[in-house]
C-alpha positions in Angstrom: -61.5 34.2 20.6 -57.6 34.3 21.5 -55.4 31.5 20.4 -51.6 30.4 20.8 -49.1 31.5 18.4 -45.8 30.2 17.6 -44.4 34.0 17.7 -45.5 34.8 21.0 -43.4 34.5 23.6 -44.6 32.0 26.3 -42.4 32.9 28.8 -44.2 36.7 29.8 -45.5 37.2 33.6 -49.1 36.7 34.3 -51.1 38.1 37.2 -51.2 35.6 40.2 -55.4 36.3 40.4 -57.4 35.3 37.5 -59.6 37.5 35.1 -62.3 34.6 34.8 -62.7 31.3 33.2 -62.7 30.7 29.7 -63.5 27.7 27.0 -61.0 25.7 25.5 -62.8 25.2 22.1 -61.9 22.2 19.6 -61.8 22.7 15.5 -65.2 22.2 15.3 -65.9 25.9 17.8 -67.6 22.8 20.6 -65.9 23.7 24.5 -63.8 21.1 25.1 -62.3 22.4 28.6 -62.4 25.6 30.9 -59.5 27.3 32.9 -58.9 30.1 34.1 -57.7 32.9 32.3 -55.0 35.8 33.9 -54.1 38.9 32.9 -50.6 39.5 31.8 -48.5 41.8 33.5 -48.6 44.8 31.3 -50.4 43.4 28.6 -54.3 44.7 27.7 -56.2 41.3 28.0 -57.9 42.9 25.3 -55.1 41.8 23.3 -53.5 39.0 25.1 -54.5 37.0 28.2 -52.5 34.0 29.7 -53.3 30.3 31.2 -50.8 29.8 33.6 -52.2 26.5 35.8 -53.9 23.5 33.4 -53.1 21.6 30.9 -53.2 24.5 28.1 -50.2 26.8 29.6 -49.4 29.6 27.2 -50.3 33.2 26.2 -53.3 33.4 23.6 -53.4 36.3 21.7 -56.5 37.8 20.4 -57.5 36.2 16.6 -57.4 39.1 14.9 -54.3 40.8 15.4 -50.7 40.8 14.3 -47.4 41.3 15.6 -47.8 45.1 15.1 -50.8 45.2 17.5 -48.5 42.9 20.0 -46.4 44.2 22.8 -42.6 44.1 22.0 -42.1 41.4 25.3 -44.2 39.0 23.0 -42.1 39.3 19.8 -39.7 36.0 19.9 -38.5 35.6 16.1 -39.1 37.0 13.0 -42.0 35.7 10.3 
């Protein structure tokens, strides 16, 4: 599950081919859209993968990790 953050930064370079689809999921875990999903140019999509054509543009980090696990191109402000 990755979601947006508000200390990401959304302006990092994705891949132009995509990785796969994904789900866009609502609050209660249902699907509520799919896009694709794009690796981000040296980023493991492990941690962080991007959505660079729909309606849900952004880079999603992986639930689960902090801004230590982050690459320092996603850090953007201080908590």
């Amino acid at each position: 599950m990755f979601r947006l953050h508000n200390r990401v930064n959304q302006s990092v370079a994705a891949e132009d081919s995509a990785l796969g689809t994904g789900d866009v999921v609502g609050c209660d875990l249902e699907p509520v859209d799919h896009v694709e999903v794009h690796k981000i140019r040296g980023v493991d999509p492990d941690i962080a993968i991007a959505v660079v054509r729909e309606h849900w543009r952004g880079a999603y980090v992986r639930e689960g990790t902090g801004p230590n696990d982050w690459p320092t191109q996603f850090l953007v402000r201080n908590p």
